[in-house]
N, C-alpha and C positions, 0 to 999 in steps of 0.2 A: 453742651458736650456731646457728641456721638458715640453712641452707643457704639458696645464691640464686646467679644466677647472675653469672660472674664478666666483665666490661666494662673497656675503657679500663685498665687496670692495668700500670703502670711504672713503672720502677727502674732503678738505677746499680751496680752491685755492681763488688767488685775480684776477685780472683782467690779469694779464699781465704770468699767468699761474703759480706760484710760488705759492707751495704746503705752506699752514700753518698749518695744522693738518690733521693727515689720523688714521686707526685705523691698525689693526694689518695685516690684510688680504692685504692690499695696500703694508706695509712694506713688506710683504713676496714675493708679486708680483716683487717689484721694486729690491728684494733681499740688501735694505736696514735697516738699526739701526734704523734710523730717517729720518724725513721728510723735511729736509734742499735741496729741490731739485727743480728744475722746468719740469713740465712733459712735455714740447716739445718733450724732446728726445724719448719720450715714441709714438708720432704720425709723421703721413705724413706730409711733411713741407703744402701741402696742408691746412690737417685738424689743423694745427695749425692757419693759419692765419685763416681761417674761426672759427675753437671758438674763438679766439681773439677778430675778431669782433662780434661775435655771446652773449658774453660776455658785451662788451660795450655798446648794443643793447640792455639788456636786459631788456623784459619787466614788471614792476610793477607788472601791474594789476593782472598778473596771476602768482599761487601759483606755479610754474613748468614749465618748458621746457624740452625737450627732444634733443639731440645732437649727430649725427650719426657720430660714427669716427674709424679706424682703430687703434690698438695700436699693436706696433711689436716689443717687448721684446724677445717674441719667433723663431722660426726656419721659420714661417710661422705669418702673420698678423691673429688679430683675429677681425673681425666685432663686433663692442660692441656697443649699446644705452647708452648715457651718461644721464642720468635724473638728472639735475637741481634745485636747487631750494637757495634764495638769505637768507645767515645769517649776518645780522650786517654788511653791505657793501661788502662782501666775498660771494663767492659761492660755495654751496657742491652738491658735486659732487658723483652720484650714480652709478655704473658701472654693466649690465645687457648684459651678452655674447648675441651676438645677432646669431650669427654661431653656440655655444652650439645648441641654440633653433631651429634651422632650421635642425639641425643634427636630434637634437631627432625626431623632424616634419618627416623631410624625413624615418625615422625609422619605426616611428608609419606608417604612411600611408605603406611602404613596407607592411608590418604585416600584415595590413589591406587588402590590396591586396593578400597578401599572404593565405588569410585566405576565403576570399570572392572565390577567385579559387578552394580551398577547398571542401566549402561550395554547388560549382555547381556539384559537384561528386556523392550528393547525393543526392535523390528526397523523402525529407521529411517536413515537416513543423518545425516552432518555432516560441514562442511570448516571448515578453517582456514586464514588467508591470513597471512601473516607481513613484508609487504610485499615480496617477490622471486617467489612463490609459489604456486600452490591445493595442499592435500592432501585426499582424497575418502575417509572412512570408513566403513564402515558397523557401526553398533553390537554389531550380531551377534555378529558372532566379531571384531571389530577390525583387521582386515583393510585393508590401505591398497588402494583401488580404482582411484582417479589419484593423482596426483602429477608438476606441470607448470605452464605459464606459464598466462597467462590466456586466450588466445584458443583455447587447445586445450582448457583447462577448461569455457570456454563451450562449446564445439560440442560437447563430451563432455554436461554437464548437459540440452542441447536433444535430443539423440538419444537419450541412457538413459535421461530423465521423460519424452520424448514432449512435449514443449513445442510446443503451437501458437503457431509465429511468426505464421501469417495475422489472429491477435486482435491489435489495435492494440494494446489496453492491457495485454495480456500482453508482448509486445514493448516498451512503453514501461517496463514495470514487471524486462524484465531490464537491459535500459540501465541506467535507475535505481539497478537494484540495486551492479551492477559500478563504476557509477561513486565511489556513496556507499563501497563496499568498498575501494578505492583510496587513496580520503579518508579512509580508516578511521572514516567516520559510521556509528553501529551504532546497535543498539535499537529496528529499524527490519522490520515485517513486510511482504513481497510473497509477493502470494497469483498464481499460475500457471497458464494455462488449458492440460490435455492434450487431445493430439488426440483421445482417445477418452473427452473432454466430463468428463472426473474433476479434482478441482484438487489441487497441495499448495502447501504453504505453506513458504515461506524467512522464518527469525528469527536475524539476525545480533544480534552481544552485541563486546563489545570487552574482553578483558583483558591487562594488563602488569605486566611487571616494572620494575624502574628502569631498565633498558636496553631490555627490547625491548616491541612491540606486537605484539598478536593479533586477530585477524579470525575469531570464531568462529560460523556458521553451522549450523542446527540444520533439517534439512529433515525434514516431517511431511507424510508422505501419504496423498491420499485419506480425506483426514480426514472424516468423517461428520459431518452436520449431526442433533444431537438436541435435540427438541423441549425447553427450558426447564422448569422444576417449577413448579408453577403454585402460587402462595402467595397469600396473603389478609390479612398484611400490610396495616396501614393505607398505608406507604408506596408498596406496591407494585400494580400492573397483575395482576391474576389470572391473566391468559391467557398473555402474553410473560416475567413475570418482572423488566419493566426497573421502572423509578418511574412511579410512576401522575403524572398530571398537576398534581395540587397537588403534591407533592411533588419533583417536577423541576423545577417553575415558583419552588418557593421555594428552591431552592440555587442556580438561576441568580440571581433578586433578590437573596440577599445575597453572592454570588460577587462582583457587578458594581457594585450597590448600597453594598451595605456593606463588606465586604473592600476594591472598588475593584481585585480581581487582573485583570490580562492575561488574554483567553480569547477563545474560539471559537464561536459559538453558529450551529448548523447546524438547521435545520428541512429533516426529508426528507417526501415525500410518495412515497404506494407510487401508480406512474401504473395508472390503469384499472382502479384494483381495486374497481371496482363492475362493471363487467363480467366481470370475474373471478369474484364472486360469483352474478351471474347466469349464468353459463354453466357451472362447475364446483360451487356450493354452499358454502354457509356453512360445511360443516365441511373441506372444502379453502379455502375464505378466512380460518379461523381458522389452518393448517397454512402458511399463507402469513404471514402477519403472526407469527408463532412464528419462521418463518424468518428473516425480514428482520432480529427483535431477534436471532436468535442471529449473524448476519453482524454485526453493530453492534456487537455485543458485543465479537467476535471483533479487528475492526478498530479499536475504541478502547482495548482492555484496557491498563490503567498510564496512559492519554492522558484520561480523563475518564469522564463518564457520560452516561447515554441514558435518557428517558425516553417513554412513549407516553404522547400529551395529543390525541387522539381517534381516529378508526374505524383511519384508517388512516395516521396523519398522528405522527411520531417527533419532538421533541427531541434534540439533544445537545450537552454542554457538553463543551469540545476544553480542555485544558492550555494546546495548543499557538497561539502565533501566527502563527510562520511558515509563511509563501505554501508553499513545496516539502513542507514537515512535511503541512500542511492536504493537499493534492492528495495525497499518500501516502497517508491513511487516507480519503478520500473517496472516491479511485478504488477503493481498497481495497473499501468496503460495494457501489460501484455494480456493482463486479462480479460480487461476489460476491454478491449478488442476484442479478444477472443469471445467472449461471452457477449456480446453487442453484435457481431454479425457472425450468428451462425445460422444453417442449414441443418435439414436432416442428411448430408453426406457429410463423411470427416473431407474430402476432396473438394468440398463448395466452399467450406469454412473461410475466413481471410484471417488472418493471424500477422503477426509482427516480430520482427528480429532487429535489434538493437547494439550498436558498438558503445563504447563509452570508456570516455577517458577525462583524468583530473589535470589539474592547472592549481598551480604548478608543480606536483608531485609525476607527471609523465612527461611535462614539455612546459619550454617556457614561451612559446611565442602559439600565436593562433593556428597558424599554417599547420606546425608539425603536432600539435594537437589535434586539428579533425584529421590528421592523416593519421593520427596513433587511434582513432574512435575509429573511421573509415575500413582501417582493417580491421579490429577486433569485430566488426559490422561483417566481414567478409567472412570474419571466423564464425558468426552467429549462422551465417547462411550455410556456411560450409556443416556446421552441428548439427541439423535438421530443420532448422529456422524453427519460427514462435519460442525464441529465449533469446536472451542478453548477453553479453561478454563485458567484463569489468576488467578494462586492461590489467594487468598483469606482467610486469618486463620477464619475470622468472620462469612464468607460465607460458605466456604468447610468444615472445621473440621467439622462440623455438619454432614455433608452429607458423609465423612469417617467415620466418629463412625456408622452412620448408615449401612452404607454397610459391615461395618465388624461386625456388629450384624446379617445382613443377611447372610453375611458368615460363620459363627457361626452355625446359624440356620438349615443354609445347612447340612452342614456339619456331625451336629449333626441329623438330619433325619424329624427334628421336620417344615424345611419349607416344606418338600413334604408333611407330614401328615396334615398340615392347609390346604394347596391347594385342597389335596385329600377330607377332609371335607366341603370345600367352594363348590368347582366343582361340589361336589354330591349334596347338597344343593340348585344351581340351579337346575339341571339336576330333581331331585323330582320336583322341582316347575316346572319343565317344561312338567312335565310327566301330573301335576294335572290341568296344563291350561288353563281354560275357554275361549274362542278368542273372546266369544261376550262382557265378562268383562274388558272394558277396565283399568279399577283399579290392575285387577292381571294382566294385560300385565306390566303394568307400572310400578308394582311391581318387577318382573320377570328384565326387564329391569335394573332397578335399581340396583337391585343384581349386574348384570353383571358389569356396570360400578363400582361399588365399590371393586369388584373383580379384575378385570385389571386396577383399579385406571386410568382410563379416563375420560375424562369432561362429555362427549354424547354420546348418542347413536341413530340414528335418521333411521326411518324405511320409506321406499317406496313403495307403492301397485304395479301393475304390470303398470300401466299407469305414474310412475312416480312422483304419486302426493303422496305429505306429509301424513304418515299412525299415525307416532307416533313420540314423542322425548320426551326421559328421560337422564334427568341430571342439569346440570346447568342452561341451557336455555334452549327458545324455538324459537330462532332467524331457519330457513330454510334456511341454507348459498347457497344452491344447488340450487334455485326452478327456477331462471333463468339460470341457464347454463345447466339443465336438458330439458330444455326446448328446448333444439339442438339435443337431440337425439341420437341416434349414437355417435357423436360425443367427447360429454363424456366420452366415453369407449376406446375411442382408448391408452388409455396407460393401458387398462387392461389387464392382462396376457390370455395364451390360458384356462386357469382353474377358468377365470370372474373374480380376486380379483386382488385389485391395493393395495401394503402394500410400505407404504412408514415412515419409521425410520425419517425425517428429510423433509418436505415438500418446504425446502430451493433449493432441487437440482432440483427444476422445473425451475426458474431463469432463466437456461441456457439451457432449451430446451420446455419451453411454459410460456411466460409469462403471457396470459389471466389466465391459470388454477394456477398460481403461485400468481398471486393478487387475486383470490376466495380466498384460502386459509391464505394470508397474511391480506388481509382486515378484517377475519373474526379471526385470529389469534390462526390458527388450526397447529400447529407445526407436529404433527403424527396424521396419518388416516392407518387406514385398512377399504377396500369396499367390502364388496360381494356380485356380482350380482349372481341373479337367474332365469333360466329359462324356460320356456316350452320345450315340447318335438319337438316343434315346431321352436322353436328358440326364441318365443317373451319373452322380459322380465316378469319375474312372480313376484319378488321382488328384491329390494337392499338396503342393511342394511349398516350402515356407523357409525363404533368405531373412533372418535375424542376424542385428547389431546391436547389442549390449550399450550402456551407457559408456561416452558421453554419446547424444545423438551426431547420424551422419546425415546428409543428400545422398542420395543416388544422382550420378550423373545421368543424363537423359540415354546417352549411347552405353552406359551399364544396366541399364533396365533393361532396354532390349536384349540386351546378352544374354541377363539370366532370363525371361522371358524364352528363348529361342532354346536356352539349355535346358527350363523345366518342358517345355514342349516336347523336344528330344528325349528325354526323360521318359517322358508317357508315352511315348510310340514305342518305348525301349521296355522298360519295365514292365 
């Protein structure tokens, strides 16, 4: 007979061991019809006499006994726990493999050991949250490092990684984390900016038992960005590694086309990375675009794939549909671009802007899906670029009709001939400008911001001190960090103006100067200092755009550019 293991198994016996009723699992064991037997033959002549007597002994008082015996039906005895209990002057009888249980035992613990061995190969951290909870390991030596409630696990994690709270979305992204942890939502990566510009990475996992739940957290730092293998592969991109463009353009068609699945389809573009090439070279523009696939990679890995479908312009097809899921791995790639290739200028930096739209909740066929991502892409540029756009029919359509009235306009000759009118328009007011009239300054001013549709415009004497401010307010966001000097300027170019598209990419290379502008909720700035012939400042003029971010067009910068100049010959 082959052994197996022994389940569900029960009987009625009287004193003297003589089965009166068993159920099905017994019959199968004893490879009888019915229960016309005495189970002696089934034990040790031992374990016989002792239930025997174990039986005639039996105690009342208590609902149970337990009875350790061998039964050896098969090629080998098995250890079993008899559990007991008295019906109607008969006893039934419960049969619980006790050798099964020590098998799986010794099993589990091998594993356990096996895994704990593992575990000392790598010199990284993990916690577990059990919902009452954090405990803080480190792999090393296995060492419990915390263990405590959540608010003291956080300010313990922010202090011992070094966690820059001053990065927005480093901060948005431990909220995030903590909260989904609570919810016990797992399977979910946040990537971390440290104060000393290094990142790691948090990968929570969720496992249980029938009763309890786990929060399992695997933290990996400083993890190095390596350049992709370069394959040649029909399907693939030689340089990055991801799918080359026919190839990503035909798993999205039949994704959406023909499967018909639920999906995400994200068009990123790398912002400025043609001046990136011109000013660093083609083989740091190739180490660049290497990067960005290895962050994408990073950030969708299990959630979909990514493909490059031209210079500098990414694919990727997301699993996921939901709004919170999508902004998790999106915020995920933008930063970690962002934080992956920076400089000490915010103007070197390379950063990313992103359209995105669902299937089939925006469009039903592939075509009018990257074109609904395509624009919201346009719209990401048009904001300051380094963010994302999550289509929105209620939100965006507006903002497409708009833009293709201005393309229109273009087109048709009629936006250059408004501009040319407006331009001149100051340019007279500024020719006719009183300096001791503060009324026509303010005037003067005012024009300009309604011209390049900006919030403010705020003027500086040569001492630094507050001269003028036309627009929406009259808050001074500057007057304390001007009050350092020098020091202000140092991310101003060699030609005194700091133009910054997206005020976000400070984050990751100055956080005092990234919460001025965040506290005061300046999305785009253009500066221009002015100076003596001497070198000391003579004025600085500062064009502010309040959130959401904007661009400046190339032929707007010079304008205001040519009007703070004017300015300073004036004032």
């Amino acid at each position: 007979m082959n052994q197996r293991r022994l389940s569900d198994i029960s009987f009625l016996i009287d004193s003297e061991l003589n089965v009166k009723d068993a159920n099905r699992s017994f019959l199968r064991l004893v490879q009888k019809t019915d229960f016309n037997l005495n189970i002696s033959y089934m034990l040790e002549e031992s374990d016989t006499r002792n239930l025997k007597f174990f039986l005639s002994n039996f105690d009342d008082k208590l609902t149970k006994h337990s009875f350790l015996a061998n039964i050896k039906p098969f090629e080998n005895s098995i250890s079993c726990i008899f559990t007991i209990t008295k019906e109607n002057g008969l006893f039934r009888v419960v049969i619980e493999e006790l050798s099964y249980s020590r098998q799986l035992l010794n099993k589990a613990l091998l594993e356990s050991r096996e895994f704990t061995a593992l575990l000392q190969n790598f010199d990284a951290y993990y916690f577990t949250y059990d919902g009452k909870k954090y405990i803080l390991k480190n792999t090393k030596d296995l060492i419990t490092v915390f263990d405590g409630q959540k608010a003291a696990f956080k300010e313990y994690l922010i202090h011992t990684f070094k966690i820059n709270l001053h990065n927005a979305d480093t901060a948005a992204q431990l909220d995030s984390m903590f909260a989904n942890i609570e919810e016990f939502k797992s399977n979910k990566y946040y990537n971390f900016l440290q104060t000393d510009k290094k990142i790691f990475t948090i990968h929570t996992l969720k496992t249980s038992t029938r009763d309890n739940s786990l929060i399992v957290g695997s933290i990996s730092l400083h993890k190095a960005k390596e350049p992709l293998m370069n394959t040649h592969s029909e399907s693939r991109d030689g340089l990055t590694g991801l799918y080359n463009k026919k190839a990503i353009t035909e798993m999205a068609i039949k994704k959406i086309n023909e499967e018909k699945t639920p999906c995400t389809l994200i068009i990123l573009d790398a912002d400025k990375f043609k001046e990136c090439n011109d000013s660093y070279g083609h083989i740091f523009g190739d180490r660049v675009l290497v990067t960005i696939a290895s962050c994408i990679t990073d950030a969708i890995k299990g959630k979909g794939v990514a493909g490059r479908i031209g210079g500098d312009e990414f694919l990727i097809i997301l699993d996921l549909v939901e709004e919170d899921d999508i902004r998790n791995v999106t915020r995920n790639i933008r930063t970690g671009i962002q934080w992956n290739i920076t400089n000490v200028e915010p103007g070197s930096i390379v950063t990313c802007s992103m359209g995105i739209a669902r299937f089939p909740l925006h469009a039903q066929n592939y075509n009018d899906l990257f074109e609904l991502a395509d624009k919201s892409l346009y719209i990401a540029k048009y904001r300051g670029r380094n963010c994302y756009i999550i289509y929105k029919p209620e939100i965006h359509d507006k903002i497409i009709v708009e833009n293709k009235q201005v393309d229109n306009r273009v087109s048709s000759g009629k936006f250059f001939a408004d501009s040319v009118d407006s331009e001149l328009q100051i340019l007279n007011e500024l020719d006719n400008l009183n300096k001791d009239d503060s009324k026509s300054v303010l005037k003067v001013l005012n024009l300009v911001c309604s011209y390049l549709q900006i919030s403010k415009i705020t003027v500086y004497d040569k001492n630094l001190k507050l001269k003028y401010i036309a627009g929406k307010d009259k808050n001074d966001i500057r007057k304390d960090y001007l009050a350092e000097g020098a020091d202000y300027f140092h991310f101003f170019n060699e030609y005194n103006f700091l133009h910054l598209d997206n005020t976000n990419i400070l984050s990751s290379v100055d956080g005092k100067f990234y919460e001025m502008y965040r506290n005061s909720d300046i999305s785009t700035t253009l500066e221009a200092l002015f100076k003596t012939k001497s070198g000391k400042p003579k004025m600085l003029i500062c064009y502010d755009l309040y959130k959401p971010a904007r661009s400046f067009k190339k032929d707007k910068i010079t304008f205001a550019l040519l009007i703070a100049r004017k300015l300073s010959e004036i004032l």
